[in-house]
C-alpha positions as CSV (number, residue, x, y, z in Angstrom):
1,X,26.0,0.1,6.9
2,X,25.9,-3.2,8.4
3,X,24.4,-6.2,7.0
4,X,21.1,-6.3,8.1
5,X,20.4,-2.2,7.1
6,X,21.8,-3.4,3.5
7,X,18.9,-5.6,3.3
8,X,16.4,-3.4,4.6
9,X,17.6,-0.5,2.1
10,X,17.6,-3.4,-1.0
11,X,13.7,-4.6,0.9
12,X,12.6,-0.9,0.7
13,X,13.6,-0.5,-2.7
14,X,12.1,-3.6,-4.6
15,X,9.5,-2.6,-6.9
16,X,6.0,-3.7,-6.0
17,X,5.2,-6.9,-7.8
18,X,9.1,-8.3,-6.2
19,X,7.8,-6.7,-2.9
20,X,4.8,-8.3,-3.0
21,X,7.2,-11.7,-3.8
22,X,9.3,-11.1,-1.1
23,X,6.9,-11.0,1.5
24,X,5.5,-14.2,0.6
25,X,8.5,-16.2,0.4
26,X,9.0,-14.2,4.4
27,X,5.4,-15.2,5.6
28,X,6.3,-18.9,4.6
29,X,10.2,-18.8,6.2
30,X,8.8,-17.7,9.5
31,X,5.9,-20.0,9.4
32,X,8.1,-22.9,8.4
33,X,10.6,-21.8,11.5
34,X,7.8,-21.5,13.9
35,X,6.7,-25.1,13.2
36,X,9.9,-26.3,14.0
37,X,10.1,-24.8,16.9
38,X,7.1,-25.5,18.4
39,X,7.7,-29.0,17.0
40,X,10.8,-29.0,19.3
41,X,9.3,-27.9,22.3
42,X,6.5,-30.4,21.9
43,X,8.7,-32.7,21.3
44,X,11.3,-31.6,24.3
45,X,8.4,-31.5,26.8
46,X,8.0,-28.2,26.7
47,X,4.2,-27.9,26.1
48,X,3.1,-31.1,28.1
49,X,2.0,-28.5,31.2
50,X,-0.6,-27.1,28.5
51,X,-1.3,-30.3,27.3
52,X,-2.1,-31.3,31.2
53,X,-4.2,-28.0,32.0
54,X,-6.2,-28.8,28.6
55,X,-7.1,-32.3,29.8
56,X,-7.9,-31.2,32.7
57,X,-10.0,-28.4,31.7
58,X,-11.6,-30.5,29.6
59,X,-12.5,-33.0,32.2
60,X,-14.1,-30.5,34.2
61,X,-16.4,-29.6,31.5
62,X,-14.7,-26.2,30.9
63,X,-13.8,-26.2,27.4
64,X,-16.0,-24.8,24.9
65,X,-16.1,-26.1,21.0
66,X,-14.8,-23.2,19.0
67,X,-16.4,-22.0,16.7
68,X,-19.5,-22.1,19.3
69,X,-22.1,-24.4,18.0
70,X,-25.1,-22.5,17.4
């Protein structure tokens, strides 16, 4: 086995309540690493074309508040 299938075997075979651990300690990694990342494409210019379109849009009167205002 290679590395990663050892820690899908030793993921498969946590009981429930360390499961249950596991996963949230995961949910948080990958939410902490998406941040970054869309921290460093913000910062690296990456996004300002959205940024742009979204002005834009917004100057034309094409953006709708969400949730929609009742």
């Amino acid at each position: 086995m290679d590395r990663v299938e050892d820690i899908e075997a030793a993921i498969k075979a946590l009981p429930p309540e360390d499961y249950r651990r596991f996963s949230e300690w995961f949910r948080e990694l990958e939410q902490s690493r998406w941040d970054e990342q869309l921290d460093h494409d913000s910062a690296s210019g990456k996004l300002d074309c959205l940024f742009a379109e979204a002005e834009n849009e917004s100057a034309q009167g094409l953006i709708q508040p969400w949730p929609p205002r009742q």
